[in-house]
Structure formats: structure tokens, C-alpha cells
C-alpha positions in Angstrom: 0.0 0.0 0.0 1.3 3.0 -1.0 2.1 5.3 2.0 0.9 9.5 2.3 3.6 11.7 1.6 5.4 12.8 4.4 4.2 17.0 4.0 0.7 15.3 4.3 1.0 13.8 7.5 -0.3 15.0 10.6 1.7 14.6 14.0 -0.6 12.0 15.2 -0.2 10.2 12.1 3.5 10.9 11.9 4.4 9.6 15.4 2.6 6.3 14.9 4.5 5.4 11.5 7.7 6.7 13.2 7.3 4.4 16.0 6.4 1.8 13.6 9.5 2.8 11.3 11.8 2.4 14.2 10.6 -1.2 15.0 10.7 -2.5 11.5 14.3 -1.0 11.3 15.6 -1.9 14.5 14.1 -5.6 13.7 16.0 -5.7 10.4 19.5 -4.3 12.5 19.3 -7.6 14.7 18.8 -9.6 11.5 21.5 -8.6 10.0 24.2 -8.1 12.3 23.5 -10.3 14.9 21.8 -13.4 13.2 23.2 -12.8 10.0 20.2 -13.3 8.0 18.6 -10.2 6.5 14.8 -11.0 5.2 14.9 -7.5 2.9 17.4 -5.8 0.2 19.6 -2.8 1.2 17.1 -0.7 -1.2 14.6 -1.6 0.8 16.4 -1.1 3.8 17.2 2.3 2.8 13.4 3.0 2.0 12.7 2.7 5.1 15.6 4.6 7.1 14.9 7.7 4.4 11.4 7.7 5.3 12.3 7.6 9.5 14.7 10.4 8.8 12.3 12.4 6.7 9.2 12.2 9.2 11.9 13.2 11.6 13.2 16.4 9.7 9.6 17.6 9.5 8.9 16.9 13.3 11.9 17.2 15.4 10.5 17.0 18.4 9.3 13.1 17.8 13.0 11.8 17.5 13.7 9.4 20.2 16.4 8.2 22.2 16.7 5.0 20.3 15.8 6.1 16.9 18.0 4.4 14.0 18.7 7.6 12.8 20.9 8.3 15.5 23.7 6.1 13.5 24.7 9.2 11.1 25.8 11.6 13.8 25.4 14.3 15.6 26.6 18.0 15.3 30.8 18.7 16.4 31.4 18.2 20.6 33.6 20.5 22.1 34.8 18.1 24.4 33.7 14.5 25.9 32.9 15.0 29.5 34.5 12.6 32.0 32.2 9.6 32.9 32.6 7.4 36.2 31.8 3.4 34.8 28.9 1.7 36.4 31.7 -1.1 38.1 35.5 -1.0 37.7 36.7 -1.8 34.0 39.8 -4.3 35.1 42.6 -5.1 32.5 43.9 -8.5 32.5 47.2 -9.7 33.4 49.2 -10.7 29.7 51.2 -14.0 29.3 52.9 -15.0 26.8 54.2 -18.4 27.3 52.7 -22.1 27.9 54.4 -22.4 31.5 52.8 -19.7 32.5 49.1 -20.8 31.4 49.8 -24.2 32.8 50.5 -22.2 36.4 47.3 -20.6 35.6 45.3 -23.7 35.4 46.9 -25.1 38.1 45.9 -21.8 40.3 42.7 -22.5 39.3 42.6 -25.9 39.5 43.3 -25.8 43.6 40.9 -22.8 44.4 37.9 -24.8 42.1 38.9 -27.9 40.9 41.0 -29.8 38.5 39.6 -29.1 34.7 37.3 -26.4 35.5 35.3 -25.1 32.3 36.8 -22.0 30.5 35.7 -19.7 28.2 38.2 -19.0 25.3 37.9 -15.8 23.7 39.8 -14.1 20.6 41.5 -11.0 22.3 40.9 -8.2 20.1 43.5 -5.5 19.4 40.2 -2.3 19.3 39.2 0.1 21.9 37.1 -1.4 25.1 34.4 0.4 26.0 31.4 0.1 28.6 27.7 0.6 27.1 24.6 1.1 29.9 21.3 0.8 28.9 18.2 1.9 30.7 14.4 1.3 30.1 15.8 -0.7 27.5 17.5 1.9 25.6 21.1 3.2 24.9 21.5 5.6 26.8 25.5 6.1 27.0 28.8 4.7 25.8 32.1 5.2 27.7 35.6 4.4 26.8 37.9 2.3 29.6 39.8 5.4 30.5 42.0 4.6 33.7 38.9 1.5 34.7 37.4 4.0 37.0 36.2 6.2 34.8 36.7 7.2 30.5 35.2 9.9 28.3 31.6 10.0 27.3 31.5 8.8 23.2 27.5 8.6 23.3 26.9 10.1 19.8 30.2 8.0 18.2 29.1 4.6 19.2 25.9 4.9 18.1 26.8 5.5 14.3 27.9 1.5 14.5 25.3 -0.5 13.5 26.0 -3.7 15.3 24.9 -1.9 18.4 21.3 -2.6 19.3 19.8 1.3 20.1 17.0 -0.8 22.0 16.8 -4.1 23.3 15.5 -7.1 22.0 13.8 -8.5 24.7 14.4 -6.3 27.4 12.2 -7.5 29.6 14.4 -10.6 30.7 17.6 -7.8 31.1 18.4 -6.3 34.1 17.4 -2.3 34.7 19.8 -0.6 33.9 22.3 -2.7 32.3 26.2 -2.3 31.6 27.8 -4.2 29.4 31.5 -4.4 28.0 32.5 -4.9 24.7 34.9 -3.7 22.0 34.9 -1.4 19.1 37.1 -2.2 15.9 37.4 -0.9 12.3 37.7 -4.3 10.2 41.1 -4.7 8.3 39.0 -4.4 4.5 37.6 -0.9 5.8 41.0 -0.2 8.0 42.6 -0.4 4.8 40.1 1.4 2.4 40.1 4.1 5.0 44.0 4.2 4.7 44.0 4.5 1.0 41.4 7.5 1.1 43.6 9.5 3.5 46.7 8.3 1.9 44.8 10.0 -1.3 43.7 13.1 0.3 47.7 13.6 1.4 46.9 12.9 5.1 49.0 10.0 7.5 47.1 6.8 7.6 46.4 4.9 11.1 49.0 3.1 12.2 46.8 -0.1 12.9 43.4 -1.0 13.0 43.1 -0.5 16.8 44.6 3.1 16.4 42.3 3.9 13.5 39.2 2.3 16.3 40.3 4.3 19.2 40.6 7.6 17.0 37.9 7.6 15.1 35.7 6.5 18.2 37.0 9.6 19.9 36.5 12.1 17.7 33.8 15.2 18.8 32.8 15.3 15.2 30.5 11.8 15.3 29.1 13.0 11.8 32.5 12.2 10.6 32.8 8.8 12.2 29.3 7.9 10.4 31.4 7.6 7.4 33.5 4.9 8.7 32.1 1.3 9.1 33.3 0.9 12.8 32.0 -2.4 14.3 31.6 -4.1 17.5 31.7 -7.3 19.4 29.9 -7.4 23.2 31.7 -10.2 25.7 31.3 -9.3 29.1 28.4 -8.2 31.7 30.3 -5.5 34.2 27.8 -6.1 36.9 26.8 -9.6 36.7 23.9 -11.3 38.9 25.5 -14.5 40.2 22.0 -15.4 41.1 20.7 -15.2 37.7 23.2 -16.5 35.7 25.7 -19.0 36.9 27.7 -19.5 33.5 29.3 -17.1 31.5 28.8 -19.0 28.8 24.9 -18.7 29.2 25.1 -15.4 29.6 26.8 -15.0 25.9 23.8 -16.8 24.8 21.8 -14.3 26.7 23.5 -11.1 24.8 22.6 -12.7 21.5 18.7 -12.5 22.9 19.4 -8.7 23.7 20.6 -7.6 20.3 24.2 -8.0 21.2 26.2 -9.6 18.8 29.0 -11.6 20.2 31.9 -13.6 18.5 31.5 -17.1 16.7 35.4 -18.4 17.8 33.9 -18.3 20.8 34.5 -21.7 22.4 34.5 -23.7 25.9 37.4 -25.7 26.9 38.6 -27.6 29.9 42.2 -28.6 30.3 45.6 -27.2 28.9 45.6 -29.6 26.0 42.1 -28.3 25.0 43.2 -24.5 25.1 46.6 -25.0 23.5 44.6 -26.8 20.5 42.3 -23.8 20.3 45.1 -21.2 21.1 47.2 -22.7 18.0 43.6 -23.0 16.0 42.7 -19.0 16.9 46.7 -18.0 15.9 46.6 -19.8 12.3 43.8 -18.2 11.5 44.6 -14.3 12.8 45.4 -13.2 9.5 42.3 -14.7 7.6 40.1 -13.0 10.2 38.4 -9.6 9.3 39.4 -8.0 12.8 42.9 -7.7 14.5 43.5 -10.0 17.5 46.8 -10.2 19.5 46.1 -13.3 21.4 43.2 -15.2 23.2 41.2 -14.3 26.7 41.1 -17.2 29.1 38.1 -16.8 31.5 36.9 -19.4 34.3 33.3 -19.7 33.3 31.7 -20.3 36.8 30.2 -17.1 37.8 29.8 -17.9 41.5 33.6 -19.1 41.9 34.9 -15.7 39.8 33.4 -14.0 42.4 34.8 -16.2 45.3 38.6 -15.8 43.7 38.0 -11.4 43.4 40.6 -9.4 42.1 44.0 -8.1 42.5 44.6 -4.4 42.3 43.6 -3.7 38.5 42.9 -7.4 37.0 40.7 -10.2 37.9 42.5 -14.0 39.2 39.6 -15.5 37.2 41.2 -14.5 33.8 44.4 -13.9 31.6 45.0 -13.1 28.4 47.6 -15.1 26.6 49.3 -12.8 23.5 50.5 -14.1 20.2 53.8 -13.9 19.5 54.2 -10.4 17.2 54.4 -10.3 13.7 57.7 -9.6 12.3 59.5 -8.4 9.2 57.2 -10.4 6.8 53.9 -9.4 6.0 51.7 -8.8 2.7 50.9 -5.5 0.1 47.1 -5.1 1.0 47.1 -2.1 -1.2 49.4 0.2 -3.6 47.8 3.7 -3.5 49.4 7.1 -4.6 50.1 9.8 -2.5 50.1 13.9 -3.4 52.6 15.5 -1.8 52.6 19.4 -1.3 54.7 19.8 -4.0 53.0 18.0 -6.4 54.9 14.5 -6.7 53.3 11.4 -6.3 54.8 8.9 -4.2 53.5 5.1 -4.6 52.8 3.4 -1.0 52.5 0.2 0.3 49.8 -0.5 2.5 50.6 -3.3 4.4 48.9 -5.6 7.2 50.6 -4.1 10.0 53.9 -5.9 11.0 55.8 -5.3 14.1 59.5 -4.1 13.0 61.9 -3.6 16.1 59.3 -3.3 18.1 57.4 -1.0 15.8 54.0 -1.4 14.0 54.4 -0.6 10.1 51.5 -0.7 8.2 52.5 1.6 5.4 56.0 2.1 3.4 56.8 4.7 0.8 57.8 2.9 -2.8 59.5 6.3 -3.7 58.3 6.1 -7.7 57.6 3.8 -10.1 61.0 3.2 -11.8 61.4 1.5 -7.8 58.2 -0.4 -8.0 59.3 -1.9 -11.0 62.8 -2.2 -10.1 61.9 -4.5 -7.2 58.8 -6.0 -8.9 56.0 -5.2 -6.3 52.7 -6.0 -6.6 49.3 -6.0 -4.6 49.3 -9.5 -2.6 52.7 -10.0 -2.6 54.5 -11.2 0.3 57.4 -8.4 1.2 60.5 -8.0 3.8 60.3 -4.9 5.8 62.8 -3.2 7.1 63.2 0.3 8.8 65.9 2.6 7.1 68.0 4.3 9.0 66.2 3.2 12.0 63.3 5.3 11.2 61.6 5.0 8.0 59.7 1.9 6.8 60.9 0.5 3.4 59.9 -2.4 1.1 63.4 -4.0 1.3 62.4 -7.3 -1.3 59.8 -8.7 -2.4 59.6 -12.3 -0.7 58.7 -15.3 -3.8 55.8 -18.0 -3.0 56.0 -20.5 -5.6 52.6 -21.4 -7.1 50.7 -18.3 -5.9 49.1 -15.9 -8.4 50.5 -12.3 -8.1 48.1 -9.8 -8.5 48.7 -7.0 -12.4 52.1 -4.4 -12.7 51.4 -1.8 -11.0 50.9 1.7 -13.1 51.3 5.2 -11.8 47.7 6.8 -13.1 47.6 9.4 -15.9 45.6 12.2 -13.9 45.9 13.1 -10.3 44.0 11.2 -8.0 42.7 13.6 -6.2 42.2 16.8 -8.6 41.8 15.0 -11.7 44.6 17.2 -13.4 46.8 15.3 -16.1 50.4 14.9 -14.7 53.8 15.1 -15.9 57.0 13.4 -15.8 59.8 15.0 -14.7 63.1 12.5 -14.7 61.8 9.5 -12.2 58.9 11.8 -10.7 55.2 12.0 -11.2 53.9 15.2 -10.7 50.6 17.1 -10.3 51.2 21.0 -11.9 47.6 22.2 -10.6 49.7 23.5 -7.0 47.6 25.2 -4.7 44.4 24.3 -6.5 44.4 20.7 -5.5 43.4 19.6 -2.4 45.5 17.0 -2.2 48.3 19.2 -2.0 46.3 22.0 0.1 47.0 20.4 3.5 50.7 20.3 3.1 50.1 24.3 1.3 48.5 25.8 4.3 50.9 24.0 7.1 53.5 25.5 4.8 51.7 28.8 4.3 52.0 29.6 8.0 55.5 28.2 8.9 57.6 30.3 10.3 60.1 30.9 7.5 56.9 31.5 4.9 53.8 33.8 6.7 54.4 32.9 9.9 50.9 32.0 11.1 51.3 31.1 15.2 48.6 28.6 15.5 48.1 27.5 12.3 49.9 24.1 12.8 49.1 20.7 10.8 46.2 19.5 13.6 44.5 22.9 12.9 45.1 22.7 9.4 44.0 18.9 9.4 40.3 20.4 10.8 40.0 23.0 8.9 40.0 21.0 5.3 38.5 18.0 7.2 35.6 20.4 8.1 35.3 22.0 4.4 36.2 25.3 5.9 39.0 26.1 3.7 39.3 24.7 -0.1 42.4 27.0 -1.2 44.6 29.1 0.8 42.2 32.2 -0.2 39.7 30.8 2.4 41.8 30.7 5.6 41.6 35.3 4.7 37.6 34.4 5.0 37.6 32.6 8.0 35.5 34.6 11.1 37.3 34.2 15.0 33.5 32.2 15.3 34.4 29.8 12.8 37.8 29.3 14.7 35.8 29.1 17.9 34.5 25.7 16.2 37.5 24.0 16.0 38.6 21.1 18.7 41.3 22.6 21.3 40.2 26.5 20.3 38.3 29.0 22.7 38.0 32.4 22.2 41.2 33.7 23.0 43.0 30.6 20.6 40.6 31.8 18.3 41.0 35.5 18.5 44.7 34.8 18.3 44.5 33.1 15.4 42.3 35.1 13.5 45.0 38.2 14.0 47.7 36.0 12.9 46.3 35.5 9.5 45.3 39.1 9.1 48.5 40.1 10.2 50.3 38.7 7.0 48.8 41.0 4.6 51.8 43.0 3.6 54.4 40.5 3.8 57.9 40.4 2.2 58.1 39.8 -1.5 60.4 36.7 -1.1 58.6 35.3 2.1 55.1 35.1 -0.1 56.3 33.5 -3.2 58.5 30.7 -0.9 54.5 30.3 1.1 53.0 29.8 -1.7 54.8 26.2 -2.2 56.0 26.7 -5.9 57.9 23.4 -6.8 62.4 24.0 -6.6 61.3 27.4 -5.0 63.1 27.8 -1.8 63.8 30.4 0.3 67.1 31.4 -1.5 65.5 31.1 -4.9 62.5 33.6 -3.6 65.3 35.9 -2.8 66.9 35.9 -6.0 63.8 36.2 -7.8 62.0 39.2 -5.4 65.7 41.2 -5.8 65.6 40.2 -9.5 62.1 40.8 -10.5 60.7 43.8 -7.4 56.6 43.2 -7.4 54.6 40.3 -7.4 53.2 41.4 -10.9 56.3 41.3 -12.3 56.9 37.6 -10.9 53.8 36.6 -12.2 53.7 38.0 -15.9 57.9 36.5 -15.8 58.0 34.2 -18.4 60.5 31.0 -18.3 63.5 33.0 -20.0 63.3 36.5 -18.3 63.7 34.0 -14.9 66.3 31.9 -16.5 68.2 35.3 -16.9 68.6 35.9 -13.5 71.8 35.2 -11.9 71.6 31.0 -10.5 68.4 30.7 -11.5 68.5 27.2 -13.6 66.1 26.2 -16.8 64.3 23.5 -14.1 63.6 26.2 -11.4 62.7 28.3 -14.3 60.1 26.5 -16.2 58.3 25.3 -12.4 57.9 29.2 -11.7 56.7 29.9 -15.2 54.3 26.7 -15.3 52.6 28.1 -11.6 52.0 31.0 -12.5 50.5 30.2 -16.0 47.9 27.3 -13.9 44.6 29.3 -14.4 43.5 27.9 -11.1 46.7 28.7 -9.8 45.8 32.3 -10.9 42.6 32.3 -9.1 43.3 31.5 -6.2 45.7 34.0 -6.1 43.4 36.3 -7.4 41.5 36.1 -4.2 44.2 36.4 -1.9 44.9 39.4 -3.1 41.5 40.6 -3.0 41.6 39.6 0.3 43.8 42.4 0.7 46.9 40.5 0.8 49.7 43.1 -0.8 53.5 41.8 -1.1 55.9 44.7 -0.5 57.7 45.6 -3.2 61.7 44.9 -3.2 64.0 48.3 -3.7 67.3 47.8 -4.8 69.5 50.3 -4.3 72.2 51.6 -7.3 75.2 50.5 -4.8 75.4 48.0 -2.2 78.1 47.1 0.5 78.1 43.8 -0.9 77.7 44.2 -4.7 79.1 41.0 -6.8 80.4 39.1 -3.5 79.5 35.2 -2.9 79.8 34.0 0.7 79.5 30.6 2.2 78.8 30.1 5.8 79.8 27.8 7.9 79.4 26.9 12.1 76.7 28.3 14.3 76.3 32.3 14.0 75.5 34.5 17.3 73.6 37.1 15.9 72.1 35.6 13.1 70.4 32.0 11.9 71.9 31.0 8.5 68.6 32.0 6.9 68.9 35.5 8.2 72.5 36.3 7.3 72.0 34.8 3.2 68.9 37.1 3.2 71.3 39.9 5.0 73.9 39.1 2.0 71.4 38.8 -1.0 69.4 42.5 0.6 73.1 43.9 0.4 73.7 42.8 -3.6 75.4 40.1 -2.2 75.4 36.2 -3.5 74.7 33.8 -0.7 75.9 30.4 -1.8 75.9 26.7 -0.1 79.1 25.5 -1.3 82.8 26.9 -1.6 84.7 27.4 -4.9 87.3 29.7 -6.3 84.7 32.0 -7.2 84.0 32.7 -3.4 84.9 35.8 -1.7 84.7 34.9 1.8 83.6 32.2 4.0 82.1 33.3 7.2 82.8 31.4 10.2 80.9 30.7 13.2 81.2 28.2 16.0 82.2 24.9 15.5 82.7 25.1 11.5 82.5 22.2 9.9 84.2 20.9 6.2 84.0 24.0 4.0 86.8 25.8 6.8 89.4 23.5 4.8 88.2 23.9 1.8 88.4 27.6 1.8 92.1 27.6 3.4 93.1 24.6 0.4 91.5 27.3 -1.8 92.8 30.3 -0.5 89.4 31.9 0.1 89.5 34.5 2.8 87.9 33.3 5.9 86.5 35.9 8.3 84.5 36.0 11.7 81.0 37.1 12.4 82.5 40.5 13.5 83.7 41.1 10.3 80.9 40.2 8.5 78.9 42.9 10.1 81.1 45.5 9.1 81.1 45.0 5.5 77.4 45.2 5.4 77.9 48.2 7.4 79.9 49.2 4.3 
């Protein structure tokens, strides 16, 4: 039967189909995620949430407490109050070798019998978390914290779907009810969600577990709507003895309330029996869809648990025994390509994390595609990892497994991935020319915008940054000129003196130094030096922008490379746009006067050891302001090498050249002239 159109309803009529909406839709949840049998399509499914969500929009004040729609967010939190847990959230006490189980059992076996019956659970590797219900219905979610007490994530947990909003069959739970369970992004999403930030030029999650935790404690929950975080329930934090005398029965019993719990789920008795299953759980950890790091041994008398108690922060009942950690080897889940500010695209391997020196890798840079193919890396093959340097993840070989079929070549893509703009080769690099107009590139634009040797924007760091394009505030460096101290109020860690202080920062820049603007605005081979050279050269930003590639080849160490990147920005239409507005913003370079006669007309210095008065930045722009050449190597066509403390190789060099060597004093009198 065709149903009335929602602008027809009345708000009697409106409130009965909602309440008959959320039914049908919470019956279909429990289908699904917990028995694993949906009776309807996902259109359908959708038919049904759009029409909740729509009756909703028109009537606001009939949302409920346990309404479905409550899994696509709510508005930004400024902060997650402090919650104190119903009952103590204990950790357990980790071992990670068989004696030790077997003096586990045998602890148990004198305070309760020889044999008793265990539960074996797969230990997940997410974020623990406590959910209370009351009436029946959700009513808050709190993370583990320090066990006493964790931050309220209400809104976050319920975007997951596996958690029941209402109870099935609430009338057999106890009023209210606290449960524990765990919260996990599953390793296909974990590394989809990788690639998409990896994409967007932001730093993928370590590991699932980080990527859980994270996202799960995020103010925005609108934003963790978009991820597919999922949950397991395993434990009752105030259990009724009385009631329930096995915790095995009560897992049963958490399937009847909606909860969905885990299939490797097993009972065992004896250490035979939970070796078998501890070997089982471990050959199959990398076939599972979720991260585990060991298995949870639990005595599964209730009444005897609560005979044996607790030690300070962990129960005697229980102990987790941890897998041995993955090492070195693991497999290419993914090869994605990443924008960097500057335009290159880098390959990267995603990788199922791997613990290397006591690290967790789950991504290594490929450097370009010339390396891909050099070491023949592919998407599913098995890989050595090794940290260079100490520091930096890198795909040392590629690891053969006879009779497996390896995945296609991989191909660097003919457009950017994330503006769409064809790219260009340059030598070994891929490189996207649109610059500040893709947003790939933006984050790594604006952190560089406001660095202290480009604007110099206090407070506008890379978490700020991060927020700001997250939020869809600003799309080119133009916007962060637009930006009101409310909108900065918005933003997680600011108040309204952050804010204020911010918002001054930004307007502060709007006569900067020629040199300083063109280095901010990221051009590719355009350093701070070269900015110099060009601002002394060239005087006004018009100038710089109408310079085509051989009026900047002309100028003095200016090279055909740095030339053409210069020439190329500028040319960018959307390039020219964007700074189009910043100037409109009001945004006015000073223009650079260069006097007839300078103190250091035609000289080249070369500095070397720590200065007193000056950084190393300060005294090449004091050199180049004075006519001077400031240059990062000695030859015979140096005048004088200017050294500070501790001076390092070019000291010799200059006295096996003859090049006159001077002190800091000195140098400050010839720019005195």
C-alpha cells in the first residue's frame, strides 16, 4: 500500500509510523548483524531509514532516544565529559608463554577444581568500552579510561550499526544494564580508509586498533558515520551470580538482547584443549576480518569468579595469553598514490601491520615507479620490511611464494588522484602542476603557508590545518583570509582567546615580504634562497607573475628546471585564481627596492658553524638584501667564507682554496659598508 507523503501527515499520524518505522528497522538491525540473516534488500532497507529520517526532519520533536537515525551523527562536541563506569573496568594480566598458562590452570585448579570449564575468547586488538542501557535503551557509551572512569562517546558509538539502540527483549535484562564490549574498524575498511587519507595527502592509522580508538573519539561523530566501525559485546560488568551461573549462558543471553558476540567463541577444559584452540585462533589471525593479539582465558563459573575477586587492577579468574608479534614479513594489501605538497606522487604500500623492532608498520613509501618496477611489487605479494636508518619503513624485497598468483604491474595513473589534473613526468617523478588548487596538495600548502620561514601564522599548525579541510572550511589558501574568529571558535582545542589569536595571525600577513610570499605559496624548486633571487631580480609580485620562463632563466643561479616550475605556476589558471583572491583579500607583497650600490655588490659568501647574531637563513637574506650572493658551497669564485662556532668541512676547503675566511664581527662590518 502506497504510503501518504510525508508533508501530508499530521503529527498524530506521523508519530505512529515513526514508531512503527523504528521497529521494522531496528528488527532488520538484529537480523543482520547479529543473526546474520537479513529478510529485505539494502534498497529496501534504505526506503525505510529515508522515510524515519524524513518524518523526523519535519517533526523534530518526535526523535527518540533509540531512533536508527541516531547512527549518522550528531553535530561537532567540544569536548567528551569525563564519565565514572557503572563497576571498575579491570585489564587482564598478559602472558605470553605455555608455562605460564599451565600455572594458571593449576591456580585454578586448587581454588575450584582440576579441569574447571573456561571460556576461550579471541582478544581483540580495538578500543574497550562500557555501554549502559536503561528502560531498554542506549542511553550512554564510555571508553575504559584509567577503569574508574573514560570519556563520554554517546553520539560515536551509536553511528555503529551492530549496536542494538534498544533491546530485544528487554524484559528478561536487568534495569539498567552495563555491558563491555569492544569497538574495531575491520582490516578491508581499515585499509580502504587508509587509502582515502593516503589519497587526500593525510597520514594513515597506524593499525586497526589506532584507526578504532581515533575515530571512536573524535567530537565530530558525523565524521565517524562515514567509517564502518563495528563491534563485538563479551562481558556483563555487573553480573547477577544469582541469575546467571555460567558465562557462557550469559553470551547466549546477549545474543537475545541484540548484542552480537563472536563465533570463535569456544568452551574448553584442560591445557591440552586451550593449547589446541590457542594454536587454531593464531593460524587463523590473518584470515580474520578483525585484529586479535592473542586469546582471553576466562573461568566460566560465575559464582567461583566471584569467590577468587581481584588483585589491584585485573581479575584471578582470567588472563589473556598474547601471540607472539608479527615480524619483518607481512603482505601488500594495497598500492595507493600519494600527493605531496609539492605535487609528486609517491606510490605506498599498505601493508597488514607488522611489528619491526618493536614498531608497528602498516605503510612504506615505494619512492616512484622506476622503484616499484625495479623490485617488482605488486598487490598481494608477500614483502621484507625493514626500517631505514632506523626510522623509516621501506619495502626492502619482495619475498617469492612458488605457485601463488600475483596480483597486475602496478601503473602510476595518468591524472591526479585527487584533482583530476593530467600529470607530468619529470626524470623519475610523477607530478601534479595544478599546486595550490588541489586539495590533495592544500594540507601540506597551508601548514606551509603559515611556517615560520613563509607567513608565519602562530597557531596555524598541521592539527589545525588537518580540521579546517576536514571540516570544508577552507578549499584553497584564499579561504583561511575568510575565515570569522566564530568559525575558529569551532574548531577542537580553540576557545576564544585561541581563536581570537589566530584570526590576528592570519590578518597580520597581509603586507608580507616579497620573497617570504612566493617561498608560502609552495611553488615546486622554490626555496627560500630562490624567492630571494627572484623578489631582488624581478621587485613586485606582478612582475613575478607575468615573468615568463627565459626572463627568470636570466637571472643570476636561477637554472632552466627552477625556471620553467615558476613559469608553469604561475601560468595554472587555477593557480591564478586562487591567487586572485588572496589578493582581494587584501593580501599586498611589499615591493623589493634595490638600491644603485650595495656594501656587498658581486660578493659570494658561504657560511659555515653556528652564527650569534644571526640563523643562517637570516645572514644569506642579510647578504642577498646587500647585492650580495649567498651560496651553499665553496669554490674559487668565493669571496669569503664566514665562520661561526664549531665550523664544519668547508673551513678546509676555503684555506686549500685560499678563500678568505672571516668571523661574524667582520661580517657585520662589511654590510655596514
Amino acid at each position: 500500500m502506497a504510503r501518504k507523503a510525508v508533508e501530508k501527515l499530521s503529527k498524530d499520524e506521523a508519530r505512529e509510523e515513526a514508531d512503527d518505522l523504528r521497529k521494522e528497522i531496528t528488527h532488520h538491525d538484529y537480523l543482520y548483524y547479529v543473526k546474520n540473516r537479513p529478510e529485505i534488500s539494502d534498497a529496501e532497507y534504505d526506503r525505510l531509514f529515508e522515510r524515519l529520517q524524513k518524518i523526523e526532519d519535519r517533526f523534530p520533536d518526535l526523535v527518540t532516544p533509540d531512533s536508527p537515525t541516531r547512527r549518522v551523527g550528531a553535530p561537532p562536541a567540544s569536548s567528551h565529559p569525563t564519565v565514572e563506569h557503572v563497576a571498575p573496568m579491570l585489564s587482564l594480566n598478559a602472558v605470553h608463554e605455555a608455562k605460564e598458562v599451565k600455572d594458571f590452570l593449576t591456580f585454578l585448579g586448587k581454588e575450584v577444581g582440576d579441569d574447571a570449564p573456561l571460556v576461550l575468547e579471541p582478544k581483540f586488538d580495538g578500543l574497550s568500552v562500557e555501554l549502559v542501557y536503561e528502560d531498554g535503551v542506549f542511553a550512554r557509551g564510555v571508553t575504559r579510561g584509567d577503569g574508574q572512569s573514560g570519556e563520554d562517546i554517546t553520539d560515536n558509538l551509536a553511528t555503529i550499526g551492530a549496536l542494538p539502540l534498544r533491546l530485544q527483549n528487554a524484559d528478561d535484562a536487568p534495569d539498567p544494564l552495563a555491558v563491555r564490549g569492544e569497538v574495531f574498524l575491520p582490516k578491508a575498511d581499515f585499509q580502504d580508509a587508509n587509502k582515502e587519507r593516503v589519497e587526500r595527502g593525510e597520514e594513515p592509522f597506524a593499525n586497526p586498533r589506532n584507526a578504532a580508538a581515533g575515530l571512536a573519539r573524535r567530537l565530530d561523530s558525523e565524521a565517524v558515520a562515514r567509517y564502518p566501525l563495528d563491534i563485538y559485546v563479551y562481558d556483563l560488568l555487573t553480573p547477577d551470580t544469582d541469575e546467571w551461573s555460567s558465562h557462557w549462558a550469559l553470551l547466549e543471553r546477549f545474543r537475545d538482547w541484540g548484542f552480537r558476540t563472536n563465533k570463535e567463541n569456544r568452551r574448553v577444559a584442560g591445557f591440552e584443549e586451550v593449547e589446541a584452540a590457542y594454536n587454531d585462533l593464531l593460524d587463523q589471525r590473518d584470515d580474520l576480518d578483525y585484529e586479535i593479539d592473542g586469546v582471553v582465558l576466562k573461568l566460566d563459573d560465575l559464582a567461583a569468579r566471584e569467590r577468587l575477586g581481584t588483585r589491584a587492577r585485573s581479575p584471578r579468574w582470567a588472563v589473556a595469553w598474547k601471540f607472539p608479534p608479527r615480524e619483518e614479513q607481512t603482505t601488500i594489501a594495497d598500492i595507493v598514490v600519494q600527493v605531496g605538497r609539492t605535487g609528486i606522487l609517491t606510490p605506498v604500500a599498505l601493508l597488514e601491520p607488522v611489528d619491526v623492532g618493536g614498531v608497528t608498520i602498516s605503510r612504506a613509501t615505494l619512492h616512484n615507479a622506476e622503484e616499484v618496477a625495479r623490485k617488482d611489487l605488486r598487490v598481494g605479494d608477500t614483502v621484507r620490511i625493514k626500517r631505514a636508518g632506523d626510522v623509516i619503513p621501506e619495502v626492502a624485497e619482495r619475498v617469492p611464494q612458488p605457485g601463488v598468483e600475483r596480483g597486475p604491474e602496478f601503473e602510476m595513473p595518468d591524472k591526479c588522484p585527487s584533482c583530476g589534473t593530467e600529470v607530468v613526468k619529470e626524470g623519475a617523478y610523477t607530478v601534479c602542476p595544478a599546486g595550490i588548487a588541489c586539495p590533495a596538495q592544500l594540507k601540506g600548502h597551508l601548514t606551509h603557508y603559515g611556517s615560520r620561514e613563509a607567513m608565519d601564522i602562530d597557531g596555524l599548525g598541521e592539527k589545525t590545518v588537518q580540521q579546517l579541510v576536514e571540516r570544508g572550511m577552507v578549499e584553497d589558501l584564499a579561504d583561511l583570509y575568510d575565515l570569522s574568529e566564530d568559525d575558529l571558535r569551532t574548531l577542537e582545542g580553540f576557545a576564544e582567546t585561541s581563536a581570537h589569536n589566530l584570526y590576528t595571525a592570519i590578518h597580520e600577513t597581509t603586507s608580507p615580504p616579497l620573497d617570504r610570499f612566493l617561498y608560502a605559496l609552495g611553488i615546486r624548486h622554490v626555496g627560500g634562497r630562490t624567492a630571494r633571487l627572484i623578489s631582488r631580480e624581478l621587485g613586485t609580485l606582478d612582475a613575478v607573475v607575468s615573468a615568463d620562463a627565459e626572463r627568470l632563466q636570466s637571472i643570476p643561479d636561477i637554472g632552466p628546471e627552477v625556471a620553467q616550475s615558476v613559469a608553469d605556476f604561475f601560468d595554472t589558471e587555477r593557480n591564478r585564481k586562487v591567487l586572485n583572491r588572496i589578493r582581494e583579500a587584501g593580501v599586498k607583497p611589499k615591493e623589493v627596492a634595490t638600491p644603485e650600490a650595495t656594501p656587498l655588490d658581486g660578493k659570494t659568501f658561504v657560511f659555515t658553524g653556528a652564527l650569534e647574531g644571526f640563523t643562517r637563513e637570516e645572514a644569506e637574506r642579510k647578504v642577498e638584501r646587500l647585492g650580495g650572493r649567498a651560496a651553499s658551497s665553496v669554490s674559487s669564485n668565493t669571496d669569503y667564507v664566514v665562520a661561526g662556532s664549531d665550523p664544519g668541512q668547508k673551513l678546509d676547503e676555503a684555506r686549500d682554496l685560499g678563500v678568505e675566511v672571516i668571523d661574524e664581527e667582520a661580517f657585520v662590518k662589511l654590510c655596514e659598508g
